[in-house]
C-alpha positions as CSV (number, residue, x, y, z in Angstrom):
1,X,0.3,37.1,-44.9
2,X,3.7,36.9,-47.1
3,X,5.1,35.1,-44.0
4,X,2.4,32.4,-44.2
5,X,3.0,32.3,-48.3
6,X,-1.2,32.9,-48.6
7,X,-2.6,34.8,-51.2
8,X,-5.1,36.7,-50.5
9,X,-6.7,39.9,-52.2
10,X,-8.7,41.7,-49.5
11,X,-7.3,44.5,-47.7
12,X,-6.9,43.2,-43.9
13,X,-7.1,46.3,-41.1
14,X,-7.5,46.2,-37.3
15,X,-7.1,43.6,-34.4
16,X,-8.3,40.6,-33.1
17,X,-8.3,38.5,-30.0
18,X,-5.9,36.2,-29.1
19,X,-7.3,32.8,-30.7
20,X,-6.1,30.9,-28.2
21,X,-5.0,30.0,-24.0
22,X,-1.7,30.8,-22.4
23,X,-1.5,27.7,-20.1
24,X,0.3,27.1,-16.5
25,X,2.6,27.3,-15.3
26,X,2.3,30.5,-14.7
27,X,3.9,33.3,-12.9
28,X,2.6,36.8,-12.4
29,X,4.6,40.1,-12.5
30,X,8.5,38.7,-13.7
31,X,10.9,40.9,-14.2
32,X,12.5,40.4,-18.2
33,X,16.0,40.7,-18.1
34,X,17.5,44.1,-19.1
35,X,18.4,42.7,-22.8
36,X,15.2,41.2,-23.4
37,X,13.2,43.9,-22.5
38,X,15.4,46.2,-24.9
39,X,14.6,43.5,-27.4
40,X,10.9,43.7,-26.6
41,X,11.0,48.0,-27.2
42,X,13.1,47.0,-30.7
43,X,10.0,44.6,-31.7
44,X,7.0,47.3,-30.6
45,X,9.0,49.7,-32.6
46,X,8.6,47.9,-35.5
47,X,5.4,46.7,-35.1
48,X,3.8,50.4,-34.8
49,X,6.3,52.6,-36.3
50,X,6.9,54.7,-33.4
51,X,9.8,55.2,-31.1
52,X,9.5,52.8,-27.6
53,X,12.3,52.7,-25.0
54,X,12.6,49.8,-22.5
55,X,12.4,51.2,-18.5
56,X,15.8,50.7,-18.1
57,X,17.1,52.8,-20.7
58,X,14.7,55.2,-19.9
59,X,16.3,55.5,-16.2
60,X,19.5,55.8,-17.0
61,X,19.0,58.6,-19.4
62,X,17.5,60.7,-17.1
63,X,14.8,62.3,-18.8
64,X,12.2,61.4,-21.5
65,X,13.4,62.6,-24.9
66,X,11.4,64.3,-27.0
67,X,11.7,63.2,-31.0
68,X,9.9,64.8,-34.0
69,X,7.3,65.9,-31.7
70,X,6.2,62.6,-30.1
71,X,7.2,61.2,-26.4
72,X,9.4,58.1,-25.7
73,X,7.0,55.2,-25.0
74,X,8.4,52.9,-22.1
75,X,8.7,49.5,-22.5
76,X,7.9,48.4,-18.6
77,X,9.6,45.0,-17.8
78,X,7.0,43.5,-15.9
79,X,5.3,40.4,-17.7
80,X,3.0,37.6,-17.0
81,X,5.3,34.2,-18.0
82,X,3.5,31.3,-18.6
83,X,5.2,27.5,-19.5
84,X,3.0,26.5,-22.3
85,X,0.6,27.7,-25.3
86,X,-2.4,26.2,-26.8
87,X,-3.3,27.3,-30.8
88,X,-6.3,26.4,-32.2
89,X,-5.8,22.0,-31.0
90,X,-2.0,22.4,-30.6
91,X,-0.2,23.0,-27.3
92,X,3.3,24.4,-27.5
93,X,6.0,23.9,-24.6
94,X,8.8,26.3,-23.7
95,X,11.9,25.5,-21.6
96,X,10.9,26.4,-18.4
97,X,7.9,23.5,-18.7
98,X,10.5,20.8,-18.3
99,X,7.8,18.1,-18.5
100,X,6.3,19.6,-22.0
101,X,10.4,20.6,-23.4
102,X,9.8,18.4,-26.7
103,X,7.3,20.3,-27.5
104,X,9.5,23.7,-27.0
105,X,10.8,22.9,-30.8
106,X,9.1,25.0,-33.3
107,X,9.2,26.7,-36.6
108,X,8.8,29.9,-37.6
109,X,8.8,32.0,-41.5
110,X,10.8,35.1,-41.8
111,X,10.6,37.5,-44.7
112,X,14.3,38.6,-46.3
113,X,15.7,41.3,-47.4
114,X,15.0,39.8,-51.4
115,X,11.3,39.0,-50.3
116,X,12.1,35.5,-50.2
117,X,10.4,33.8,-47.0
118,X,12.3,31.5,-45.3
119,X,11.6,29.0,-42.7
120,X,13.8,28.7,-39.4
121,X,14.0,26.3,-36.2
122,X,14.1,28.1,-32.9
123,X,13.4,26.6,-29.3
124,X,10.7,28.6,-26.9
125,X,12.2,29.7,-23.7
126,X,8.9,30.9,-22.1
127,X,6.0,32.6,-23.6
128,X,4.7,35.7,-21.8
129,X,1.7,38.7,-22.0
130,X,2.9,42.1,-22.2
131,X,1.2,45.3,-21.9
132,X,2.0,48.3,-23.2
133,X,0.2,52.1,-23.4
134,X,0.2,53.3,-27.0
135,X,-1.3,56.7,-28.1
136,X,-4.5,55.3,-28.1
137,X,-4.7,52.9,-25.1
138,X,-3.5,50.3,-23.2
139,X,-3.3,46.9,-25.5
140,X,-1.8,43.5,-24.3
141,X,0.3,40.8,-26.7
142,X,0.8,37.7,-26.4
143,X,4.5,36.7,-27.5
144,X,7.1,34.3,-27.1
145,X,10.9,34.8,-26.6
146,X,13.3,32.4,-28.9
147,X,16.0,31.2,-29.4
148,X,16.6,30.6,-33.1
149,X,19.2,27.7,-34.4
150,X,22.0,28.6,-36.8
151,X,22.2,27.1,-39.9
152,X,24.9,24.8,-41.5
153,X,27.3,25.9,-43.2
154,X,26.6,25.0,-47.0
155,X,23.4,23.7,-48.9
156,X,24.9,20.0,-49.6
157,X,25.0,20.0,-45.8
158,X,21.4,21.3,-45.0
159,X,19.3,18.9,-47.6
160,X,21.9,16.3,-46.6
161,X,18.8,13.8,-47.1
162,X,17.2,15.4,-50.7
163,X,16.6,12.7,-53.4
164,X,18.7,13.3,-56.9
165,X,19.6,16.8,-55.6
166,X,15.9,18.1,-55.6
167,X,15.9,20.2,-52.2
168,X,12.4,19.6,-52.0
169,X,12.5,15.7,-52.4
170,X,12.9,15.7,-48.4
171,X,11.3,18.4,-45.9
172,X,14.3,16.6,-43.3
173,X,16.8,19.6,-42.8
174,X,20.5,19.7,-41.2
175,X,20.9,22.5,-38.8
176,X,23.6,23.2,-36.0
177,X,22.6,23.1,-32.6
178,X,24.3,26.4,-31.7
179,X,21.9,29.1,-31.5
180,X,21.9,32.7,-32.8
181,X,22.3,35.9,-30.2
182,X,20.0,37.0,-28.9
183,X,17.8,40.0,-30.9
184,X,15.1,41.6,-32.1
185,X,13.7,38.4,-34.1
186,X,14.0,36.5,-30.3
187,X,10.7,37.7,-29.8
188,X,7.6,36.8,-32.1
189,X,3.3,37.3,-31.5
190,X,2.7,33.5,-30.5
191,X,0.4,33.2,-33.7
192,X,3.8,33.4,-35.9
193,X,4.8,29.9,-34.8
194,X,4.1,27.9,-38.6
195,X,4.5,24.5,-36.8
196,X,6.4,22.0,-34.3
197,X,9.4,19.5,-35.3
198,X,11.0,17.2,-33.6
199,X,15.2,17.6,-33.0
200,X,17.4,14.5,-33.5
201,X,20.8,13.9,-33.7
202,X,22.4,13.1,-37.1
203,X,26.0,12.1,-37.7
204,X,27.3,13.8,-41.6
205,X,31.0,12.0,-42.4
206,X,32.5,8.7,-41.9
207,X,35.9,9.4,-40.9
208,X,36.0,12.4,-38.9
209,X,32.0,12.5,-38.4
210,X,30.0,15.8,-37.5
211,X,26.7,15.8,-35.2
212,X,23.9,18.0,-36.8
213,X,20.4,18.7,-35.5
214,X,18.0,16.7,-38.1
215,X,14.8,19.1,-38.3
216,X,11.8,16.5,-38.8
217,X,9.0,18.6,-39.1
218,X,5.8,17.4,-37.7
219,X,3.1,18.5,-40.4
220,X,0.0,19.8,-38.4
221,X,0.5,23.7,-39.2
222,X,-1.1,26.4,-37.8
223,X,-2.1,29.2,-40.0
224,X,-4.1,32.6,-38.8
């Protein structure tokens, strides 16, 4: 809820369905790479608190260790990968959908350390369903693996296009098109994405100019 900046009162408990269609192309039963998976065991562990180990680790350990009383949960590699993603009236594109690449560019909010949420440009590689066996059952998710864009390096830079220094006199942001490594933050529920932009290049200096990514964003947002 703090990630979507909504204020809202009521306690909000349990699960719900997936509002929306993982669409082709599809394939069944991929493998995730060794690091992704690892990155997929650091998100569950976060997201319930208890301690998950991807397959691979979990092979070359040995053995299933045993910490404060409860077993390893393992992370199995196998997913369902799918191209595209439709929420609510909006279909998202990932980078193995060539055809549907523009509309792999999305945005996402992220909470800081100081509470602060702030909003960051990333481009979907695939999208994928996942199932894992918790305590209680088997549950799926629906998630997408990023690729997050690193920022410029000063403010001046980033609101390059603000009006009489008001960073909020222009929602058009400068960001490098280099992108972060890979972590646990590469992999969000697909209901997470805020919105899509569109990536252009933009040329900061006159002498010795500088290409930048100019974030437009396009305003349909999706909220949960």
């Amino acid at each position: 809820m703090r990630s979507f900046r909504l204020d809202v009162d009521e306690t909000i408990t349990g699960k719900e369905p997936f509002p929306g269609e993982m669409m082709k192309p599809t394939r069944f039963d991929v493998d995730l790479p060794e690091e992704i998976c690892d990155r997929l065991a650091q998100y569950y562990k976060n997201a319930y608190n208890l301690d998950f180990i991807s397959f691979t680790k979990y092979v070359s350990s040995g053995q299933v260790k045993l910490r404060n009383s409860n077993w390893q949960i393992i992370v199995q590699p196998q997913v369902n990968q799918f191209g595209r993603v439709r929420i609510g009236s909006e279909v998202f594109g990932s980078v193995i959908s060539p055809q549907y690449k523009k509309n792999s560019y999305i945005l996402a909010n992220f909470i800081q350390e100081n509470e602060i949420v702030e909003t960051y440009p990333g481009q979907v590689q695939f999208f994928f369903e996942h199932t894992v066996k918790l305590p209680t059952g088997y549950y799926t998710h629906w998630l997408a693996f990023v690729k997050w864009y690193l920022p410029v390096e000063d403010q001046q830079k980033r609101f390059h296009c603000r009006v009489n220094d008001d960073n909020n006199s222009c929602n058009i942001e400068m960001w490098k098109y280099d992108f972060y490594d890979i972590d646990r933050d590469s992999i969000i529920p697909v209901h997470n994405i805020h919105a899509r932009f569109i990536a252009s290049d933009f040329m900061i200096g006159k002498r010795n100019p500088i290409k930048y990514m100019a974030v437009i964003p396009i305003n349909r947002h999706f909220h949960i």
